[in-house]
TORMARZA-793565 format. One record per residue (C-alpha): residue number from 1; residue in three letters; z, x, y. Coordinates in steps of 0.5 Angstrom, whole numbers. Layout:
% residues N
NUM,ala,Z,X,Y
...
END
This chain:
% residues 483
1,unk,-26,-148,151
2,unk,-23,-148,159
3,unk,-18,-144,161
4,unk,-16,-143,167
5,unk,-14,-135,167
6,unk,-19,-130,166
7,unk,-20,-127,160
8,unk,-16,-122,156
9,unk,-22,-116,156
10,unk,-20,-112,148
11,unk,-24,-107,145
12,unk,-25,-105,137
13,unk,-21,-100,137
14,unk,-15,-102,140
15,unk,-14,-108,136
16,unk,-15,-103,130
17,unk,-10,-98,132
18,unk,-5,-104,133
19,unk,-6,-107,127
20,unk,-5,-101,124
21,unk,1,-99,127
22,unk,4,-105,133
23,unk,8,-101,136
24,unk,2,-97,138
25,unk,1,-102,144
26,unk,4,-101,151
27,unk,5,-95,155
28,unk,4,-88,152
29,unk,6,-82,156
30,unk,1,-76,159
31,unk,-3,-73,153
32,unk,-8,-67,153
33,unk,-15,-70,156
34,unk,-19,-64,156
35,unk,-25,-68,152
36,unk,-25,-74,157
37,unk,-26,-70,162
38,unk,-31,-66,158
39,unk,-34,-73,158
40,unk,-35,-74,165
41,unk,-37,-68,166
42,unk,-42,-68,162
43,unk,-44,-76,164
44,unk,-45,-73,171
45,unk,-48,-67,170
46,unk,-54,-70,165
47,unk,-55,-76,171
48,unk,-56,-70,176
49,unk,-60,-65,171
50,unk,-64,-71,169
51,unk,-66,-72,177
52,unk,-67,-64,179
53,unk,-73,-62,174
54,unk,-67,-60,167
55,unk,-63,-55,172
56,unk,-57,-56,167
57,unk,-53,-50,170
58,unk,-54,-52,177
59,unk,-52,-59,174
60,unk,-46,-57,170
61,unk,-45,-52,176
62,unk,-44,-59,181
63,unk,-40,-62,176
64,unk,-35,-58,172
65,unk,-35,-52,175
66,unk,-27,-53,176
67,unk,-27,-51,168
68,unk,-26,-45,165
69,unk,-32,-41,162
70,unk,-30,-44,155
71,unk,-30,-52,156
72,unk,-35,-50,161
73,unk,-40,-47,156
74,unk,-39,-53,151
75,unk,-41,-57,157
76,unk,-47,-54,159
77,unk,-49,-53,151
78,unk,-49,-62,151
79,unk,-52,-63,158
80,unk,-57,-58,155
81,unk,-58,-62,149
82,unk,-58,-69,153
83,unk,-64,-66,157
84,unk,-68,-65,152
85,unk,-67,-72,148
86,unk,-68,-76,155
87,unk,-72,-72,159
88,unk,-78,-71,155
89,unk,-81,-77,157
90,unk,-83,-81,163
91,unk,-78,-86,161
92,unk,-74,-88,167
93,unk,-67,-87,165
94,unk,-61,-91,168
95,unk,-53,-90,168
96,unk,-48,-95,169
97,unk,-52,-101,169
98,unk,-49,-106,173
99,unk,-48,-110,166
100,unk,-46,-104,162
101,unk,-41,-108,158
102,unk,-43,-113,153
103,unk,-38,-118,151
104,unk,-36,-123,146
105,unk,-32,-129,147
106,unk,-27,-131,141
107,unk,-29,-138,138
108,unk,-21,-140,140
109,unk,-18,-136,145
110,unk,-18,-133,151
111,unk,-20,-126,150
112,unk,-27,-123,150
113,unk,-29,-117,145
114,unk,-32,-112,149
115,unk,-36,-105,149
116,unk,-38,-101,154
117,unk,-45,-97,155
118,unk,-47,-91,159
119,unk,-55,-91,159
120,unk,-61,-95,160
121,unk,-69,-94,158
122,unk,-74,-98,159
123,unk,-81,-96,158
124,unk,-86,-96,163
125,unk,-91,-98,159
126,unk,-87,-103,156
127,unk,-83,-106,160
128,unk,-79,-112,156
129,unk,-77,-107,152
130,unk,-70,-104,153
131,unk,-66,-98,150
132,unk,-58,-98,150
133,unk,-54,-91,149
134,unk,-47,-90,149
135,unk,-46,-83,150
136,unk,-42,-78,144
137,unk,-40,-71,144
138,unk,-36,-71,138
139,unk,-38,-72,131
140,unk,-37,-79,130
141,unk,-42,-84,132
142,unk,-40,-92,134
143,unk,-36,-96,128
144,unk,-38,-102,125
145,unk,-34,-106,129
146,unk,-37,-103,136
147,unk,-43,-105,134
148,unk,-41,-112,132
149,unk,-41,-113,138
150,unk,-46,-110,142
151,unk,-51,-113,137
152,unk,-48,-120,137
153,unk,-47,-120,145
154,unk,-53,-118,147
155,unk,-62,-121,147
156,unk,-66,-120,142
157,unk,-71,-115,143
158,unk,-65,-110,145
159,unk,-64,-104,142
160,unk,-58,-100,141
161,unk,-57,-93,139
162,unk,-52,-87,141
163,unk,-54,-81,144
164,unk,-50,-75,139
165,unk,-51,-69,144
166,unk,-47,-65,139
167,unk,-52,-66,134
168,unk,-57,-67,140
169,unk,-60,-73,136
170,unk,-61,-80,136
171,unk,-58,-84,133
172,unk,-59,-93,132
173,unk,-53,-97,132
174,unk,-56,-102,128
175,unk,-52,-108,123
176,unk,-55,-113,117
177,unk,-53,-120,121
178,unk,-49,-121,114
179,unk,-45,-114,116
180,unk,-44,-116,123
181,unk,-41,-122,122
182,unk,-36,-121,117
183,unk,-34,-114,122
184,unk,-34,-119,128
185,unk,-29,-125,124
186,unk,-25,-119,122
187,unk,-24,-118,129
188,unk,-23,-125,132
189,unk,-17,-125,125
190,unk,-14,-119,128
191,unk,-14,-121,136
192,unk,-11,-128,134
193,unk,-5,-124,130
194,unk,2,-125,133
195,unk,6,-118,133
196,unk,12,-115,133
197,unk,10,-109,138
198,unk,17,-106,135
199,unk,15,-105,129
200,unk,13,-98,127
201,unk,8,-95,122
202,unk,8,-89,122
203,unk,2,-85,118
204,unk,-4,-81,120
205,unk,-6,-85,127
206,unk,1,-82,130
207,unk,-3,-76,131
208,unk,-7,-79,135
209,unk,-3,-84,139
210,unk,-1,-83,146
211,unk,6,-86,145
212,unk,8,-82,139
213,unk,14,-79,143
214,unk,16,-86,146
215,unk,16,-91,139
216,unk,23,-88,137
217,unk,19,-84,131
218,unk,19,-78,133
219,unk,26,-78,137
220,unk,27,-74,142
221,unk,35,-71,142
222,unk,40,-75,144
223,unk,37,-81,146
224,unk,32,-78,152
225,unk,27,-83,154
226,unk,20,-79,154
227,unk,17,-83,162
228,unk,9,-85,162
229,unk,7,-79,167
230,unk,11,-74,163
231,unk,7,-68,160
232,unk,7,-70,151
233,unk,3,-64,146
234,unk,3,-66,139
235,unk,3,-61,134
236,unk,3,-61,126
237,unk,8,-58,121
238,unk,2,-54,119
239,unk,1,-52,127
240,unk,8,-49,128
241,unk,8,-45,122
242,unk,1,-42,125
243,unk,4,-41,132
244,unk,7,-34,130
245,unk,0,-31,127
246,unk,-4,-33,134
247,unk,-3,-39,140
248,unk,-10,-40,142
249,unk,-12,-43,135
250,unk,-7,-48,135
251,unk,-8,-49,144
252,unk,-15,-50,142
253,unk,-14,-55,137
254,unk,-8,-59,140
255,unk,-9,-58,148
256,unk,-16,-57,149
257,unk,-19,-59,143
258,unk,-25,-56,142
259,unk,-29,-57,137
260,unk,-29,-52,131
261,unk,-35,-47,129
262,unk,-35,-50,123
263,unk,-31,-54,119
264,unk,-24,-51,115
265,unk,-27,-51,108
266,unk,-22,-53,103
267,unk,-21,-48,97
268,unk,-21,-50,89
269,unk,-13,-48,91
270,unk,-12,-53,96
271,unk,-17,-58,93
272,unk,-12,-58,87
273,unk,-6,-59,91
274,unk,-10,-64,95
275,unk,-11,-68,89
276,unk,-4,-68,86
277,unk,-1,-69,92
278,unk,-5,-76,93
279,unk,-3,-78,86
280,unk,5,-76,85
281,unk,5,-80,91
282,unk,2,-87,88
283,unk,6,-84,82
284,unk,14,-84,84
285,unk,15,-91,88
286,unk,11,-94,82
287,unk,16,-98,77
288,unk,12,-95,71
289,unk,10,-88,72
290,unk,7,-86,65
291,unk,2,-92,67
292,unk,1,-89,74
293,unk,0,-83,71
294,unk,-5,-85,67
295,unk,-8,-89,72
296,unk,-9,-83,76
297,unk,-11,-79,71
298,unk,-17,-85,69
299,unk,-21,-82,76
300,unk,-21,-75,76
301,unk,-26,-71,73
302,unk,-23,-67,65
303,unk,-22,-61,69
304,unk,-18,-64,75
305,unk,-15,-69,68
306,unk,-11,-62,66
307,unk,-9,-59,71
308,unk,-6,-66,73
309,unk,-2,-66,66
310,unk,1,-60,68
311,unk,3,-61,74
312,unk,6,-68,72
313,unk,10,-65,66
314,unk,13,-60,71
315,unk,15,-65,76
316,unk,19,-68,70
317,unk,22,-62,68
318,unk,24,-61,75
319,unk,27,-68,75
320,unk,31,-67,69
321,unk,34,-61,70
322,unk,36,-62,78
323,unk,40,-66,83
324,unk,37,-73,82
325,unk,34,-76,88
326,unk,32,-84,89
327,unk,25,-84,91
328,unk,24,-90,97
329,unk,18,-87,101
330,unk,12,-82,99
331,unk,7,-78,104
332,unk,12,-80,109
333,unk,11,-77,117
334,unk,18,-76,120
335,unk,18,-71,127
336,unk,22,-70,132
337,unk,20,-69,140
338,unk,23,-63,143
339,unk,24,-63,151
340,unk,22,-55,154
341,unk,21,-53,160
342,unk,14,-50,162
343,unk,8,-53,167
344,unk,4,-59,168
345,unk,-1,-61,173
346,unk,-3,-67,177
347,unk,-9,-71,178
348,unk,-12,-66,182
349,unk,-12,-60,177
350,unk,-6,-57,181
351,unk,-1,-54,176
352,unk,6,-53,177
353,unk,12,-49,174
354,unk,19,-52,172
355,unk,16,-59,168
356,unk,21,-62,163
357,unk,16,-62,157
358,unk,15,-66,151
359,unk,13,-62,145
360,unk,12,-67,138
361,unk,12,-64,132
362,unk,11,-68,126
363,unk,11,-67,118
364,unk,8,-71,113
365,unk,13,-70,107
366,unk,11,-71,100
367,unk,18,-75,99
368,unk,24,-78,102
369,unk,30,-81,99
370,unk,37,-81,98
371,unk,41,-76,93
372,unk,46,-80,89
373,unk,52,-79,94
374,unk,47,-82,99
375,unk,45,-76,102
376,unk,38,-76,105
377,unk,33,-73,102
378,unk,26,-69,103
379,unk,21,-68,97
380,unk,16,-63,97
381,unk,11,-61,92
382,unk,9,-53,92
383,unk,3,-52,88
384,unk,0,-46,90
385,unk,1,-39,87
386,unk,6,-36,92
387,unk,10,-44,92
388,unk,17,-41,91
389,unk,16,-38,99
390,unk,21,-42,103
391,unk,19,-43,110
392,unk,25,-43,115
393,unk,21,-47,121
394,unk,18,-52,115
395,unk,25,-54,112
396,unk,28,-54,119
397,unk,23,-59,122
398,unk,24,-64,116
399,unk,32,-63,116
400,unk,33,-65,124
401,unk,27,-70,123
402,unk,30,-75,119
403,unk,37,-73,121
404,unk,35,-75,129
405,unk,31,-81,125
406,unk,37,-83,122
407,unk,42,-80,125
408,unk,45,-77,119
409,unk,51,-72,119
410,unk,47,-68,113
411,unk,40,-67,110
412,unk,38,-65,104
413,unk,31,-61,103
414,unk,28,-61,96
415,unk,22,-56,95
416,unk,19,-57,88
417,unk,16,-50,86
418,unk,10,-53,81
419,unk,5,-47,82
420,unk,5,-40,79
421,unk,6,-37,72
422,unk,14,-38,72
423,unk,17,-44,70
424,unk,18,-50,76
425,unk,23,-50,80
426,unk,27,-54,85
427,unk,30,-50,92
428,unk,35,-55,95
429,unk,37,-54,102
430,unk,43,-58,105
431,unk,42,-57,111
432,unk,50,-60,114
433,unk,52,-61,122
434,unk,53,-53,123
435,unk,45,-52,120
436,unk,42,-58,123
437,unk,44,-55,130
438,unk,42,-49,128
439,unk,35,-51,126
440,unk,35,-55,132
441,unk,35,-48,136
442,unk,30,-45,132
443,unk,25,-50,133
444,unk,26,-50,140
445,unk,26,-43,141
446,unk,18,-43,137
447,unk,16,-50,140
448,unk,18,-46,146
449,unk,12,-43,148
450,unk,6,-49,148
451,unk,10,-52,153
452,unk,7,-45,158
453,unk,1,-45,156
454,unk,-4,-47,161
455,unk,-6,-55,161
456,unk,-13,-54,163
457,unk,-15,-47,162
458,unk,-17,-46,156
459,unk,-17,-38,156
460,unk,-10,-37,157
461,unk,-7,-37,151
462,unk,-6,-31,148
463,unk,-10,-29,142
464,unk,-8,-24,137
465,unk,-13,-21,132
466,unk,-12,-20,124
467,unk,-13,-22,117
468,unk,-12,-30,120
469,unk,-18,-30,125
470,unk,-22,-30,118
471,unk,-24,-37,115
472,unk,-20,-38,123
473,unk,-25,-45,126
474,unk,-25,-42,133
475,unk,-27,-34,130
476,unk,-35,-34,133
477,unk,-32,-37,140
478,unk,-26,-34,140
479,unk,-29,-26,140
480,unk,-34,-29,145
481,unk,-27,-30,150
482,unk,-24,-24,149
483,unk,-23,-20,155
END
């Protein structure tokens, strides 16, 4: 098909994340990019390390010695690994080939798909044979989609394969031709869709979204428009509770983003909180709740089966004996975008005081809905053994986040206390105009702090040791970076 206009150049993820949410498409504001620039520094140091005989700390010295010694150690530990995967050969090695994207055009319209590549091997000693690599440093390889493309846009004979410095293995990208055309028919569906880019989804992609201090989600007070180059730092309910006990755990998590020493391990408590959280929520927007239980029930194992049945019959004891709420949404994010004062950096790494920045923090609920007055209302479900602990900063940020959503006078907030050996109990908080404004406060003067903390220098947020720095992901790197 002829068309007169170049054509539009998309990626998978970009279809999927608009898919997924299509309000996500457009501008977004300056988000943390320690990991790009991580990225890059490790690109271009391997490319060096590769040509001077292995000399990584020369290499990582030429090309990130600008980071601090945290990012730059995990920097050097991934060139280090690249080395040895690439450089043990004598393979020539060749990055940013002039075709290092492969491309496929849309049967219909005037798009292409496209992926990038960072690698070229080729054998010597047989040279029609080709390697494609595409740089990882994180725990996720190329999705299915990714490689739909790679494989249908490129020679037969071409292998593809990710370089997972990380792990320090290589790992194929390969498709069944079955697998890779029903993942490439998905995507040209998804690229021929029309979209309202107004419509939000919110769900677990918002923490990973760039506009989610300017979709109208998260808002911030009084009407404030969030601007595309101002500084956003996204935090979770769980991250604010944490705050008080130590600022480099969450400034590693959100700002830095550096890679745990090992994943959080979930306990046999959290697995069971987990568990019911995920079956309460298919439970109370259903129309007949016994049959949802029992479905719910029908897909876990007989221990799991108990605990479930209790959990649910105090939930509806709970329901009998308090204010009556109308469910309308289960596991539901609400959030609300603080504007505080702290520091910024340019392009050039110069840093700046006096930035007006944008803190997100946001709350997945176990429920929303409306009292019978109409009142907003927030659920949410406690099954652990201390679950009668209210927690000011976790009702605060509910409250003002569904009043900011809903510019609403008053909120409702209904923790269900299910675990423990008393009998269940539903703590209701009405937060009216006088408590939203002090919760509002509140949370501000807690957000306040990560709006200080420095944007590129890892080693600057203050750490505190005690009892939290056990089971902590950053414990073996942290205690390598105390001073």
């Amino acid at each position: 098909m002829y068309h007169s206009e170049p054509p539009l150049r998309l990626k998978a993820g970009d279809l999927e994340a608009i898919e997924e949410c299509p309000a996500s498409a457009g501008p977004g504001s300056k988000l943390p990019r320690a990991a790009l620039d991580r990225w890059l520094a490790v690109r271009y140091a391997l490319e060096e390390a590769l040509s001077n005989g292995g000399d990584v700390d020369a290499a990582v010295g030429s090309n990130a010695g600008w980071l601090d010694p945290v990012q730059r150690e995990l920097v050097t530990g991934l060139v280090a690994s690249g080395v040895i995967l690439l450089g043990t050969s004598d393979a020539e090695v060749l990055f940013d080939p002039d075709d290092n994207v492969v491309v496929v055009d849309h049967p219909e319209l005037n798009v292409e798909l496209a992926s990038y590549l960072q690698i070229d091997v080729t054998d010597p000693h047989d040279p029609g044979k080709l390697e494609r690599f595409k740089i990882k440093t994180g725990k996720q390889g190329t999705s299915d989609a990714e490689a739909a493309i790679l494989l249908s846009g490129s020679d037969t004979g071409v292998g593809f394969a990710d370089l997972m410095l990380r792990d320090g293995t290589i790992e194929p990208i390969e498709l069944t031709d079955a697998e890779r055309e029903k993942e490439l028919e998905r995507l040209h569906d998804l690229a021929g869709r029309e979209r309202n880019l107004k419509d939000r989804r919110p769900g677990w992609q918002c923490y990973r979204c760039d506009r989610v201090a300017r979709c109208g989600q998260y808002p911030a007070p009084d009407g404030y428009k969030v601007g595309t180059r101002q500084r956003t730092i996204r935090v979770s309910k769980s991250d604010v509770v944490r705050l008080d006990a130590c600022h480099r755990r969450i400034a590693w998590k959100v700002l830095h983003v550096i890679p745990s020493d090992a994943g959080d391990e979930v306990g046999p408590a959290a697995a069971v909180g987990l568990l019911f959280h995920e079956a309460i929520a298919n439970i109370l927007v259903a129309e007949d709740r016994e049959a949802a239980f029992a479905a719910e029930l029908d897909r876990v194992s007989r221990d799991d089966r108990d605990v479930l049945e209790t959990l649910f019959e105090r939930h509806k004891q709970i329901e009998a004996d308090h204010v009556p709420v109308q469910y309308k949404l289960t596991e539901y994010p609400v959030g609300a975008t603080f504007i505080l004062p702290g520091l910024d950096a340019d392009r050039d790494g110069n840093v700046s005081d006096g930035a007006a920045v944008a803190v997100t923090a946001i709350a997945r609920t176990d429920a929303v809905g409306r009292e019978l007055d109409d009142t907003p209302a927030v659920i949410e479900h406690r099954t652990g053994k201390t679950s009668d602990r209210i927690d000011e900063r976790e009702t605060a940020l509910y409250a003002v986040s569904v009043a900011r959503l809903l510019g609403a006078e008053a909120v409702a907030v209904h923790q269900h206390s299910l675990g423990g050996d008393g009998d269940p109990e539903c703590i209701r908080i009405l937060y009216d105009e006088d408590a939203l404004t002090e919760a509002e406060q509140l949370l501000a003067s807690v957000l306040e702090p990560i709006a200080t903390w420095h944007p590129l220098d890892a080693t600057d947020p203050a750490y505190t040791v005690g009892e939290w720095c056990t089971g902590c992901p950053y414990q073996e790197r942290c205690e390598r970076f105390r001073s």
